[in-house]
N, C-alpha and C positions, 0 to 999 in steps of 0.2 A: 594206141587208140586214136579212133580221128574224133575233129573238135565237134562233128553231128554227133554221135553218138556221148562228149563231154557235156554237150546243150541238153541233151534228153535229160541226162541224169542229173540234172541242176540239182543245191541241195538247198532245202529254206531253214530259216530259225523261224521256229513258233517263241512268240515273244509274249507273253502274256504279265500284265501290271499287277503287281502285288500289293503293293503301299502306295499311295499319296506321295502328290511333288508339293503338297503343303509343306512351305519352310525351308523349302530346297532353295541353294543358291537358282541362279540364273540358268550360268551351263546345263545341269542340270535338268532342267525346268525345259531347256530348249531341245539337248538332246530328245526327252520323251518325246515333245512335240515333230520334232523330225522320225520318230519310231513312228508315230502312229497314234501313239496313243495316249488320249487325254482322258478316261475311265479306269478306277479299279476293276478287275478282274476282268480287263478288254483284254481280246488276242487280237494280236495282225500278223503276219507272215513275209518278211521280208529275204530274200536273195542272202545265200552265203557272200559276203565282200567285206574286203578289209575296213572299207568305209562303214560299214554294219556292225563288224566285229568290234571298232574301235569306240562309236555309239555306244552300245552293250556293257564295254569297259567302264565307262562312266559312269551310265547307272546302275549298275549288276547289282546293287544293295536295294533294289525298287520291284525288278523283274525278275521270273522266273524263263530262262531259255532250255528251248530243246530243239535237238535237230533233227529235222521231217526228210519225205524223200518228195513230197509232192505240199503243195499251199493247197488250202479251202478256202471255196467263198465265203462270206460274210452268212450266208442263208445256211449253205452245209452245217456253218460254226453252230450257227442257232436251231439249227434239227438236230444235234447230238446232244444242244443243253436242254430241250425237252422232256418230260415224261412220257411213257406212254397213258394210251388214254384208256380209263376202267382202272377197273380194282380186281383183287384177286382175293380168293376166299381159302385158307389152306388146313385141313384139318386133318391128320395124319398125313399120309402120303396121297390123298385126293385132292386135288385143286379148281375150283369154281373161280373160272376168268367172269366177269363182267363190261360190255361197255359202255 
């Protein structure tokens, strides 16, 4: 394979904070801060790299990782955690949308 077509296929970790760096040593506490992320239940999406992987390592008892084939913006993240809008009415098998 040539290395254009290795660039296309980058792969990211979705890294999303589970727990609090409340009470966490330092390292710790800085790692996060180098992820990304200083919120529970924040995601960021960082580059598969040894330097990321080794991050991860450290805190892996705080976050939850998975690995993507493409990152989302900040806006995309926050359109999927929306609801949609209206209600729906369901009474046997007929359904009355609202919105």
């Amino acid at each position: 394979m040539s290395s254009a077509s290795n660039a296309a296929k980058s792969m990211f970790y979705k890294i999303t904070q589970l727990r609090s760096t409340i009470g966490m040593p330092p390292v710790v506490r800085k790692n996060m801060e180098a992820l990304g992320l200083t919120k529970r239940y924040q995601i960021k999406y960082q580059k598969v790299s040894p330097s990321t992987a080794h991050r991860l390592i450290k805190v892996k008892e705080l976050v939850k990782v998975e690995l993507v084939d493409e990152a989302k913006t900040p806006a995309q993240v926050a359109q999927e955690r929306k609801f949609p809008k209206g209600f729906q009415i369901q009474k046997g098998e007929a359904v009355n949308k609202y919105e």
